[in-house]
C-alpha positions in Angstrom: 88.9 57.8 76.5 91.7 57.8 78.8 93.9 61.6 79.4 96.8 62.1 81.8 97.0 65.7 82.4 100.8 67.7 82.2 102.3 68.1 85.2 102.9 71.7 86.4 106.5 72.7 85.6 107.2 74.2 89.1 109.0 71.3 90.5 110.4 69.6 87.3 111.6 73.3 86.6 112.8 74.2 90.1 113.7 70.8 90.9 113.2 69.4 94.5 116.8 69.7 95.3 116.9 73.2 94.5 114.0 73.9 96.9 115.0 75.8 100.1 114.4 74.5 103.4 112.3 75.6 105.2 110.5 77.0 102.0 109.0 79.9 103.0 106.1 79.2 100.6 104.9 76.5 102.6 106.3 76.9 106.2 105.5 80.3 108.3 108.9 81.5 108.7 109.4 83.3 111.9 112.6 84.4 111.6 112.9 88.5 112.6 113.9 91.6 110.2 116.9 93.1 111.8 119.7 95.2 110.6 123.2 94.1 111.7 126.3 96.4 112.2 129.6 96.2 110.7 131.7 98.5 112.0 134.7 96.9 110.7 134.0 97.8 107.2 131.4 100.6 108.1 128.4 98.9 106.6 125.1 98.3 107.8 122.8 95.2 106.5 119.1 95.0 106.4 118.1 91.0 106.7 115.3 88.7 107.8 117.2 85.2 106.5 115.2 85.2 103.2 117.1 88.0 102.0 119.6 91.2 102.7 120.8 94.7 101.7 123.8 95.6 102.3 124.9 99.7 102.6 128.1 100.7 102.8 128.5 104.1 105.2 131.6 105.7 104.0 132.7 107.7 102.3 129.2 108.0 101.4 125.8 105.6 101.7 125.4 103.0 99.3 123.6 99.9 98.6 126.7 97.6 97.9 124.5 94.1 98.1 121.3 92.6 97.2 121.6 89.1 98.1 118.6 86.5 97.7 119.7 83.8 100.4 116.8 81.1 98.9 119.2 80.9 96.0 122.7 82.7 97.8 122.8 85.2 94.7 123.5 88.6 94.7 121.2 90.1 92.3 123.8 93.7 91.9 126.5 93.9 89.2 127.2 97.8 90.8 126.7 100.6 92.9 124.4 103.1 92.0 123.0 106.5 94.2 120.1 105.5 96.5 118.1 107.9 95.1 118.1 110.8 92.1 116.2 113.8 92.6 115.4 116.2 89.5 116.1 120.0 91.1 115.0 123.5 89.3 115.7 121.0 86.5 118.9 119.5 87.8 119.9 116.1 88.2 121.3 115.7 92.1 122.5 112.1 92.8 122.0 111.2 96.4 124.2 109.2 98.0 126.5 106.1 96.0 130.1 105.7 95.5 132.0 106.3 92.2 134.9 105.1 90.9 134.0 101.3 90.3 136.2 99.6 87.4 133.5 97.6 86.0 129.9 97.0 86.1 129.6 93.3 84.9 130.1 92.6 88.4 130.7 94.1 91.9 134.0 92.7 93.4 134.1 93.8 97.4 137.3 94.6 97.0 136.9 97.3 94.9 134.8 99.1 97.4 138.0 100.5 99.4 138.9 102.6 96.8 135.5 103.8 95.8 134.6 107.4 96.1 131.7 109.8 97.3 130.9 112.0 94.7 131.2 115.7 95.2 127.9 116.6 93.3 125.5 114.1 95.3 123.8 114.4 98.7 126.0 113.0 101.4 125.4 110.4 104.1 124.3 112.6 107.6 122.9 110.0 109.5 120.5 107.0 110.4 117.8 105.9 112.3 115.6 102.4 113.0 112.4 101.6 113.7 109.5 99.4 112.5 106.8 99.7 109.7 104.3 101.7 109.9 100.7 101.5 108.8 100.0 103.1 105.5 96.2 103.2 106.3 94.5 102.4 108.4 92.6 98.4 109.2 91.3 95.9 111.4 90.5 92.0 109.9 87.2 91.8 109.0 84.6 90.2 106.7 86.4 87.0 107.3 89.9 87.9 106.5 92.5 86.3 108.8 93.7 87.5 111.6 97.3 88.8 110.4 99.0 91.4 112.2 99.2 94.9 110.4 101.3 97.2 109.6 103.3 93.7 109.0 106.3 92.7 110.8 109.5 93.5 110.2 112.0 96.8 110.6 112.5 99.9 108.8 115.7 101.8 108.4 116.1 105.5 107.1 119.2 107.0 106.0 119.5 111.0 106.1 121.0 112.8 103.5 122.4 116.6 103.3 123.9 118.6 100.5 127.1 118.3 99.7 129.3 121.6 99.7 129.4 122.3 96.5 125.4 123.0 96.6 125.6 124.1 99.9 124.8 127.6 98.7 122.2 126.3 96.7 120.2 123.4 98.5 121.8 123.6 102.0 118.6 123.5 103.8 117.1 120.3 102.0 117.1 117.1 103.7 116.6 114.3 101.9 115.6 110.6 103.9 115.4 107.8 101.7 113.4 104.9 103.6 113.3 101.2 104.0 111.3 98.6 105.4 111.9 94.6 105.0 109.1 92.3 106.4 109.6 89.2 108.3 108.9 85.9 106.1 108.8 87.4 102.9 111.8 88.3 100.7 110.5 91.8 100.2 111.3 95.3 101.0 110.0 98.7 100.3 112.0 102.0 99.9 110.5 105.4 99.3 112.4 108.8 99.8 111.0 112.3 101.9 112.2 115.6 101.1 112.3 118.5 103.4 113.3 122.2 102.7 114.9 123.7 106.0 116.0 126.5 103.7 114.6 130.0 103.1 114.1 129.9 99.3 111.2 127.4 97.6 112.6 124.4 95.6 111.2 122.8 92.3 111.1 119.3 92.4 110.5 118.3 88.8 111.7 114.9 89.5 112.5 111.6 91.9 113.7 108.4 90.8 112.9 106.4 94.0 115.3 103.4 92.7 118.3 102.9 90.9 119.1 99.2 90.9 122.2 97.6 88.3 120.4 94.4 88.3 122.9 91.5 86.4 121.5 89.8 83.5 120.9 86.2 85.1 118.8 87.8 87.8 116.7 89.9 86.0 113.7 88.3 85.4 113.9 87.1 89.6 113.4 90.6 90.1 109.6 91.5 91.0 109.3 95.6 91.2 105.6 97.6 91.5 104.8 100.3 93.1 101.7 101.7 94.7 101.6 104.6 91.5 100.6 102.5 88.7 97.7 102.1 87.3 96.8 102.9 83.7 99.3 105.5 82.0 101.3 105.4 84.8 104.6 103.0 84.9 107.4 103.4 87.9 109.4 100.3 87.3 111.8 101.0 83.6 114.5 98.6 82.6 116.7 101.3 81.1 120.2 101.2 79.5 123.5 101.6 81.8 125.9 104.1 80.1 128.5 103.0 82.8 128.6 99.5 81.9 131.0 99.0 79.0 131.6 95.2 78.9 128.4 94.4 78.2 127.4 92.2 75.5 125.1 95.3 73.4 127.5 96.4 71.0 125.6 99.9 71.3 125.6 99.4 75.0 121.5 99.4 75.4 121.1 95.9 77.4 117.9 97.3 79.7 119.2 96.0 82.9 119.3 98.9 85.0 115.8 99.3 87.0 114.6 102.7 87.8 111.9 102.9 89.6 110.6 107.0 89.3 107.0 108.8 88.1 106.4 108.8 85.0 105.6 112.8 85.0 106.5 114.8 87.6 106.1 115.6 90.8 106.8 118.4 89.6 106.0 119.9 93.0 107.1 123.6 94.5 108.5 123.1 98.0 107.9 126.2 99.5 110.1 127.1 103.3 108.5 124.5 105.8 107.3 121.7 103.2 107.8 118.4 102.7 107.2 116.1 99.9 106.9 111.9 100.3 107.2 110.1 97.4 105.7 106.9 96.4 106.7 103.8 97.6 108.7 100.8 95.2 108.1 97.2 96.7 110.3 94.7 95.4 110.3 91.1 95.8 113.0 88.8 95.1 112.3 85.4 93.3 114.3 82.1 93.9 112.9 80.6 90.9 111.6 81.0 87.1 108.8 78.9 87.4 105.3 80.9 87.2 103.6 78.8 89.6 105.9 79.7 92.0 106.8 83.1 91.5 102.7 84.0 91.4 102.3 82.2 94.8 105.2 84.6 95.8 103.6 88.1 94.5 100.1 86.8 96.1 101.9 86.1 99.4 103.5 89.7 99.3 99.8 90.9 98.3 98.3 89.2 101.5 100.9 90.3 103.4 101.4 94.2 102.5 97.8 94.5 101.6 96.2 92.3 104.2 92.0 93.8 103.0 92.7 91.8 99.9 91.8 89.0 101.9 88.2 90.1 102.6 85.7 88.5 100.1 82.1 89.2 100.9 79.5 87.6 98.8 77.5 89.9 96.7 75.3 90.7 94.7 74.2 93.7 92.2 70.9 94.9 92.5 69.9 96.7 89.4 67.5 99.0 91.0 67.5 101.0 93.8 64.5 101.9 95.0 63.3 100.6 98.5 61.3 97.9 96.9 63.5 96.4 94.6 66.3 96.7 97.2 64.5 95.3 99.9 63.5 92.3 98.2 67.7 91.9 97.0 68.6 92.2 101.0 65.4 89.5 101.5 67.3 87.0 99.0 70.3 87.4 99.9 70.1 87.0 103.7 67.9 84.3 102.3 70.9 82.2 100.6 73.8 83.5 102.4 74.5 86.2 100.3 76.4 88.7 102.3 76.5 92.1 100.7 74.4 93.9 98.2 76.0 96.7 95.9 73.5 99.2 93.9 75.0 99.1 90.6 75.8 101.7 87.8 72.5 102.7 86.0 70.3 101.7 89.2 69.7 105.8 89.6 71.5 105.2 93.3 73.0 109.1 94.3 76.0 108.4 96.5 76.3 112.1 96.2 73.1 113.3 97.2 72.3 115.8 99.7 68.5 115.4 99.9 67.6 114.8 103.7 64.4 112.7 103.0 66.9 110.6 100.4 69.4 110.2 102.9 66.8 109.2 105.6 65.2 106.5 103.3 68.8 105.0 101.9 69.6 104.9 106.1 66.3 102.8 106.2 67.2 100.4 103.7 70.7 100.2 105.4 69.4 99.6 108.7 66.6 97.0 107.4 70.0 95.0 106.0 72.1 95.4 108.9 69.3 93.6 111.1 69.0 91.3 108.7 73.1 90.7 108.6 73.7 91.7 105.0 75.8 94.8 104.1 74.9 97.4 101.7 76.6 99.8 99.6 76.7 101.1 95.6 78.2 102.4 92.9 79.7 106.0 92.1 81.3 107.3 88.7 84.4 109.3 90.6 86.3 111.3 87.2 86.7 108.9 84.6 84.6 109.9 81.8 82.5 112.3 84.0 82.0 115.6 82.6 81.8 118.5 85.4 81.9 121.6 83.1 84.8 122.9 81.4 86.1 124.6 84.0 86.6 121.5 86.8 87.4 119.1 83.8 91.0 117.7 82.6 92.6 119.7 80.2 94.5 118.4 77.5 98.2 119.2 77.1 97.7 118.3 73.6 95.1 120.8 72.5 94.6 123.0 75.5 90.9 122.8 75.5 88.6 120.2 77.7 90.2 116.3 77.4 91.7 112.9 79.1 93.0 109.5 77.9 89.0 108.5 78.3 87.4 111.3 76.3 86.6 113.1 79.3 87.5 113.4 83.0 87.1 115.7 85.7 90.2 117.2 87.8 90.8 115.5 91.2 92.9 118.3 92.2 90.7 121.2 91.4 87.7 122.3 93.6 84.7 120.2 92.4 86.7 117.2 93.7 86.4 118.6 97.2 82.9 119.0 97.0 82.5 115.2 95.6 84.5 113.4 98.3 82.8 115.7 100.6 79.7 114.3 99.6 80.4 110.8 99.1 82.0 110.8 102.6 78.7 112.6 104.3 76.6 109.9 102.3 78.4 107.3 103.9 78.3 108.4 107.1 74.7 109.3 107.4 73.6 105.9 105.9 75.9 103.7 107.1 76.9 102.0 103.7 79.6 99.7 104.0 80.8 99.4 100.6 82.2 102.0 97.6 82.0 100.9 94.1 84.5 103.3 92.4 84.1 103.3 88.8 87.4 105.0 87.9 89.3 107.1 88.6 91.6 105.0 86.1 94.4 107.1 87.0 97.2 108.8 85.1 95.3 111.4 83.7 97.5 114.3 82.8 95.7 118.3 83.6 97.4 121.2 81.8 94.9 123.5 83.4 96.5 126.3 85.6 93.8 127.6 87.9 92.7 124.2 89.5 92.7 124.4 92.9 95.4 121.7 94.1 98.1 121.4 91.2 99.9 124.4 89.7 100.2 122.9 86.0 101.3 119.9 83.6 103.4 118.5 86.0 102.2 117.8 89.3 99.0 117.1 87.6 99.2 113.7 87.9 100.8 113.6 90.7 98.0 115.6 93.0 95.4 113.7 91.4 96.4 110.1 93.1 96.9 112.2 96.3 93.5 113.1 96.5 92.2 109.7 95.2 94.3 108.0 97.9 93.3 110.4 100.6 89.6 109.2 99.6 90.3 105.7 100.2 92.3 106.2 103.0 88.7 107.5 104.7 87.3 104.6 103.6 89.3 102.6 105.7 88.8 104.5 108.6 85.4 103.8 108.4 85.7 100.3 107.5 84.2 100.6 104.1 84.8 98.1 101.8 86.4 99.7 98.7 85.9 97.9 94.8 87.7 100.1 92.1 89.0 99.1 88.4 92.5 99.4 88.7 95.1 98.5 91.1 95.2 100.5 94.1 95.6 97.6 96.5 98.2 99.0 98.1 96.5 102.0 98.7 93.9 100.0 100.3 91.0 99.0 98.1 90.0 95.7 98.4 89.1 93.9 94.9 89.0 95.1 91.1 88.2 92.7 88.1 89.5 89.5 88.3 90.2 90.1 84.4 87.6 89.9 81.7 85.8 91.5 78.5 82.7 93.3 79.1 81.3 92.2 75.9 82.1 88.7 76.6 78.6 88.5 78.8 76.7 89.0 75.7 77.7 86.0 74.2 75.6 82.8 74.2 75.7 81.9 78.0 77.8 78.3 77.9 80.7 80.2 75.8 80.8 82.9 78.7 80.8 80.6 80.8 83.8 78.7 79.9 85.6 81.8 79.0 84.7 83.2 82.5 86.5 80.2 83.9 89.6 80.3 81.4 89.6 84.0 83.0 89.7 82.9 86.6 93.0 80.8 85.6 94.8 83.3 84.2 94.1 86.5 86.5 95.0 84.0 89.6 98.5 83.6 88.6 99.0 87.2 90.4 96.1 87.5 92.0 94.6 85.7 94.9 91.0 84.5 94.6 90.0 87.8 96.8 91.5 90.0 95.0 89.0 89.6 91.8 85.2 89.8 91.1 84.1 88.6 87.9 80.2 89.0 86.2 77.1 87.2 85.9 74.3 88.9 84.0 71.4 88.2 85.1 69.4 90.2 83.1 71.3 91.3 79.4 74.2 93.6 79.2 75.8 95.0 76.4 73.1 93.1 74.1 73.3 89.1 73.2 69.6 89.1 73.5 67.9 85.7 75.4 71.1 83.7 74.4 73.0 85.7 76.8 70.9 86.4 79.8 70.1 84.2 82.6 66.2 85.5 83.8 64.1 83.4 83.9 66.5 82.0 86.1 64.0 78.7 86.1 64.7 78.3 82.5 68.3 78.2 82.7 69.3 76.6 85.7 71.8 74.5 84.5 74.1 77.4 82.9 73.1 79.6 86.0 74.1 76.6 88.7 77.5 76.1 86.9 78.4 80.2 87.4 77.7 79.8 91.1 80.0 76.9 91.0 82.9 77.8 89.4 83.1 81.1 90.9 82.5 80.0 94.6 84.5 76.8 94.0 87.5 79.2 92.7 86.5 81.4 95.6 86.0 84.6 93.5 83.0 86.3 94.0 81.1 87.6 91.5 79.1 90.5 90.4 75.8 88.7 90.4 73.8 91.8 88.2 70.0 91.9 88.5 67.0 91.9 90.2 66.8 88.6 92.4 68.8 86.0 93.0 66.1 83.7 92.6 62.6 83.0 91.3 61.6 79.5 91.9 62.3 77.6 95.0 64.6 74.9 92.8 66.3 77.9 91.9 67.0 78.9 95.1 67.9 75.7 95.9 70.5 75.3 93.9 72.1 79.0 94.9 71.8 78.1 98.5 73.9 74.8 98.0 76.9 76.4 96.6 76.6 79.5 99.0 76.6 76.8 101.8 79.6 74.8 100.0 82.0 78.1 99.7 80.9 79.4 103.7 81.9 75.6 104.7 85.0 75.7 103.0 85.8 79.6 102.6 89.2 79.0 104.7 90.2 76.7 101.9 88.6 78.1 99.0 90.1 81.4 99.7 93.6 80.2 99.3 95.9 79.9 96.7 95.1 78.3 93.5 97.6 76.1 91.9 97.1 76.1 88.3 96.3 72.3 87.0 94.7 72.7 83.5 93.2 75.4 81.9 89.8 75.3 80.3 89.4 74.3 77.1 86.3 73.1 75.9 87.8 69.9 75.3 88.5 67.8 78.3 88.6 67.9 81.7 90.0 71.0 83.5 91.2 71.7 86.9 92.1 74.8 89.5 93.3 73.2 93.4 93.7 75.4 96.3 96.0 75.1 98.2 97.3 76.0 102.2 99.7 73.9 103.9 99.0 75.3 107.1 95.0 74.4 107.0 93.1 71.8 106.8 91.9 70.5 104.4 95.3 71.0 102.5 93.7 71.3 99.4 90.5 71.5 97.2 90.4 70.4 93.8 87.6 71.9 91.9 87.3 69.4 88.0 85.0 70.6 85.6 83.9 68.6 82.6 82.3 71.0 80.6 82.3 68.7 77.3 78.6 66.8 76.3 79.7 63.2 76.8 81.5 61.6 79.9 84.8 61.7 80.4 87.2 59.7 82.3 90.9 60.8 83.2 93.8 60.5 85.3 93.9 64.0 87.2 97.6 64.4 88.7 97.9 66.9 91.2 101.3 68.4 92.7 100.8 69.0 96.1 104.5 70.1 97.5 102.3 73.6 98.2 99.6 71.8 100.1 102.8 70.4 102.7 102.5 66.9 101.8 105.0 65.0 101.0 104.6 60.9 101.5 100.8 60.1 100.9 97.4 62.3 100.3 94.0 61.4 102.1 91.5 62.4 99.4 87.4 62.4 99.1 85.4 63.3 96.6 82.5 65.5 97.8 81.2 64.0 100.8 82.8 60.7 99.8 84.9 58.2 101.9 88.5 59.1 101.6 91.4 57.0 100.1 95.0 57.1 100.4 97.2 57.7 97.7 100.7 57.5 97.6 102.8 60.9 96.5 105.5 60.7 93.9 109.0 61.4 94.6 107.9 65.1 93.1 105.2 65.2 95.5 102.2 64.2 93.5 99.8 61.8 93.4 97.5 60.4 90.7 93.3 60.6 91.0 91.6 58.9 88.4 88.3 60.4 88.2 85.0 60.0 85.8 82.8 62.8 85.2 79.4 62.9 83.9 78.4 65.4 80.6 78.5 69.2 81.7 79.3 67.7 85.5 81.5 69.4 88.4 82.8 67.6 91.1 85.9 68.7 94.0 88.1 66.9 95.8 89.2 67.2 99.3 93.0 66.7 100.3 94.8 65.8 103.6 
């Protein structure tokens, strides 16, 4: 049997010509974030050579240009206001220019003639700076050694009521904020609000972003925001009422993003407050491909989220007495195993105030630490966690006790105080070094009006990622190593599910296993490797009986081995649930060997992975990290997970790896041979696998 395997699309789609140079996907690009002056044409511009925006000072402040240099596009068709705020249930444009003829495109020269609008805040000033931090960290648990809060400069453009509202809002000051980061084509923007006045303000609204996007860069336009998880979606392509030469006969051609909350903020600003809203990060493709535009999101991830990088080994020990823990902390310092978590349904009390508990979880901790494993375990924050009808979400719908998951309690009423009072205390007393959040699944909406920390409906929401993020931001401070469900990466947790069904792991154990892999593969297109834990049950979950579970480990080495190796050759770690991690010394064995492969070539492993071939039951099938500024340049894991051998041609694009005339490759421990690359910077392995066999390959 003889298969050549597709080559990716990303350089037959990009094509080599059209790749920039230096490509900042393979080279570190150490060009600086500045902003430039103009005062010739009274504009300002935000660039770090990768891309620019462009604001035009007079007669009011407006984003006039959006170019993408990898490609020399501007990604704008027109000007629109910097920000929109939603006041005592008004809409107040802040800054833009009116008056354009046409919003198919943006010709400069209309910009002379342009106008400031008397109904919208008006340019007052400016001011420079760098990015800040927006929590705290220090590299750890093997992360690299990157340099946060990233690189690059921030600008902030001051805003004050124009004098038709002077009588109305003249003591707001609104500052909408930017930062660009050096060696990335991505900025962030949020907006601040300030009331200097005398007289409280409803903010019922803040659209953060306001982008007329043309139609041919569209889908080159990355948006996300650190505000969306579950319910909650910032980033709408909405309709442009202003653009009448579009195509859309009913003029409804989404192509104007808005980036704004969903519900809300519905915030009071009382005399002396300020309100800071979330922040939009957007990223600017130079390409279609998906390869390419996931290695671009992950490189943003690494670099605005640098604690994604961290990516412990653990385990999850299903019981949490001092017995059953001890003897998880035993095996895992044992193998290699770095960290062990006290899972859901263990009866670990991260919330308990019991000194003699307390004492005796610091006992355990302390028997890890000196045994260089970390410890930490699981806690059920809101979702789905009823805390008595009076700290619970209340349904808008019905009025009575209710969430999007059945039941939730309030983050912004009292008992939440009390919980991440407790939590924190735990922590600190015992010295646990990880928090499994399950939850808090945000979005929930809380019509209650006696919770302690949101007035109502509308800043229900709102408050309750406040106090999540004020949680996590602790965490880091302490160092704690945060896993949560949902994306709060930019917030600072560390890892959330790499993507899978529960119920999958109670299906017969080579069928998981497969699908498990097919899993990695996908999630990795916008994740990196660290960013994603998958599952291994141990001992059954969710049913599927014998066929499903992995004790006695002994007896079913062969499906258990293959886990450990495609999740430590992908270089995801996974939830490894049960009581041991061994029970025979073959068993342990073969865990020890594939702990000892990942911690020889973590630096590798926890790179990029380019996409080869997906799982399919049916041939081979292939993931290949990739870093062009380590070495190795790559590792190729190849699974055959057929029963018969199978021989094929594996051809692997290395453009990512940095390569570009020849490849040195091994297999395993193997003498390397030189191959030559293709003009589209691949070469050609040819490789023969044994039945249900794994085998890598190492690139230089």
């Amino acid at each position: 049997m003889h298969v050549v395997l597709t080559l990716l699309p990303t350089l037959a789609v990009l094509g080599a010509h059209s790749l920039p140079d230096p490509d900042w996907l393979v080279t570190q690009i150490d060009t600086p974030a500045r902003v430039l002056e103009r005062p010739e044409s009274n504009e300002l511009v935000l660039t770090n050579g990768l891309i620019s925006r462009t604001f035009r000072l007079a007669p009011n402040a407006a984003t006039v240009d959006l170019t993408n240099h990898n490609t020399e596009t501007s990604i704008l068709r027109g000007v629109k206001p910097e920000a929109v705020l939603v006041l005592d249930g008004e809409r107040v444009p802040v800054g833009g220019l009116d008056g354009q003829p046409d919003y198919a495109y943006l010709d400069p020269a209309w910009l002379a003639d342009m106008t400031a609008s008397p109904d919208a805040f008006q340019f007052a000033g400016l001011s420079t700076g760098e990015p800040q931090a927006r929590y705290p960290w220090q590299p750890k648990r093997h992360a690299p050694q990157v340099p946060w809060p990233p690189r690059g400069v921030a600008l902030t453009l001051e805003f004050a009521a124009p004098a038709k509202l002077e009588a109305k809002y003249g003591g707001l000051r609104v500052a909408v904020h930017y930062e660009l980061y050096q060696g990335i084509p991505a900025l962030s923007k949020w907006v601040t609000v300030t009331n200097n006045a005398s007289a409280e303000v409803a903010l019922d609204g803040v659209e953060i972003e306001i982008l007329a996007v043309n139609e041919y860069e569209k889908p080159r336009l990355h948006v996300e925001s650190d505000y969306a998880f579950h319910t909650m979606v910032t980033t709408h392509w909405l309709p442009d009422a202003e653009y009448r030469s579009q195509t859309d006969y009913h003029y409804q051609s989404p192509i104007l993003m808005v980036s704004k909350y969903p519900m809300g903020p519905g915030v009071v600003l009382k005399p002396g407050d300020a309100f800071e809203s979330f922040r939009t990060f957007e990223l600017l493709h130079d390409a279609d491909d998906r390869e390419r535009q996931g290695l671009a999101l992950r490189r943003m991830m690494r670099t605005l989220a640098p604690q994604v990088a961290e990516n412990p080994i653990f385990m999850h020990v299903r019981q949490s007495d001092s017995a059953a823990l001890r003897l998880a902390i035993d095996q895992c310092a044992d193998v290699g195993f770095e960290m062990v978590i006290m899972t859901f349904w263990s009866d670990f009390n991260i919330e308990s105030e019991d000194p003699e508990y307390i004492a005796r979880i610091k006992a355990d901790v302390d028997y890890a630490h000196a045994k260089g494993v970390e410890v930490g375990g699981y806690t059920l924050m809101c979702a789905s966690r009823d805390v008595g009808p009076e700290h619970n979400c209340i349904s808008p719908e019905t009025g009575q006790p209710g969430s999007a998951f059945g039941q939730s309690a309030c983050l912004a009423g009292e008992w939440a105080d009390g919980y991440f009072r407790r939590v924190l205390n735990f922590i600190d007393a015992t010295g646990l070094d990880i928090v499994e959040t399950d939850g808090p699944y945000h979005g929930d909406k809380c019509a209650s009006t006696s919770h302690k920390h949101h007035r109502g409906l509308e800043d229900s929401q709102w408050r309750q990622w406040e106090a999540c993020c004020r949680f996590y931001r602790e965490c880091r401070k302490r160092g704690v190593y945060i896993n949560t469900p949902d994306w709060y990466y930019l917030d600072g947790s560390n890892k959330c599910a790499m993507g899978y069904r529960e119920s999958n792991f109670s299906l017969p154990r080579w069928r998981q296993i497969l699908i498990s892999r097919q899993n990695i593969f996908d999630a990795t297109f916008a994740k990196t490797p660290s960013m994603g834990w998958m599952f291994v049950p141990l001992v059954e979950y969710h049913g599927g009986g014998q066929a499903a579970t992995f004790e006695p480990l002994c007896d079913h080495l062969a499906e258990y081995e293959w886990h450990l190796a495609q999740n430590f050759g992908c270089g995801v770690q996974a939830c490894y649930r049960g009581p041991r991690l061994y029970d025979t010394e073959e068993t342990r064995a073969v865990v020890k060997k594939w702990v000892d492969f990942y911690r020889k070539h973590r630096a590798i492993l926890d790179a990029d992975i380019i996409h080869v071939r997906r799982a399919d039951g049916r041939r081979l099938d292939c993931m290949m990290h990739v870093n062009a500024l380590h070495r190795p340049r790559a590792l190729a894991m190849v699974f055959n997970p057929t029963d018969h051998e199978q021989t094929d041609t594996m051809r692997l694009p290395l453009y990512y790896a940095g390569l570009r005339d020849k490849a040195h490759i091994r297999e395993q421990e193997g003498d390397p041979k030189e191959y030559p690359l293709t003009r589209d910077y691949t070469v050609t392995v040819p490789l023969t696998l044994a039945a249900k066999s794994i085998t890598w390959l190492l690139l230089e």
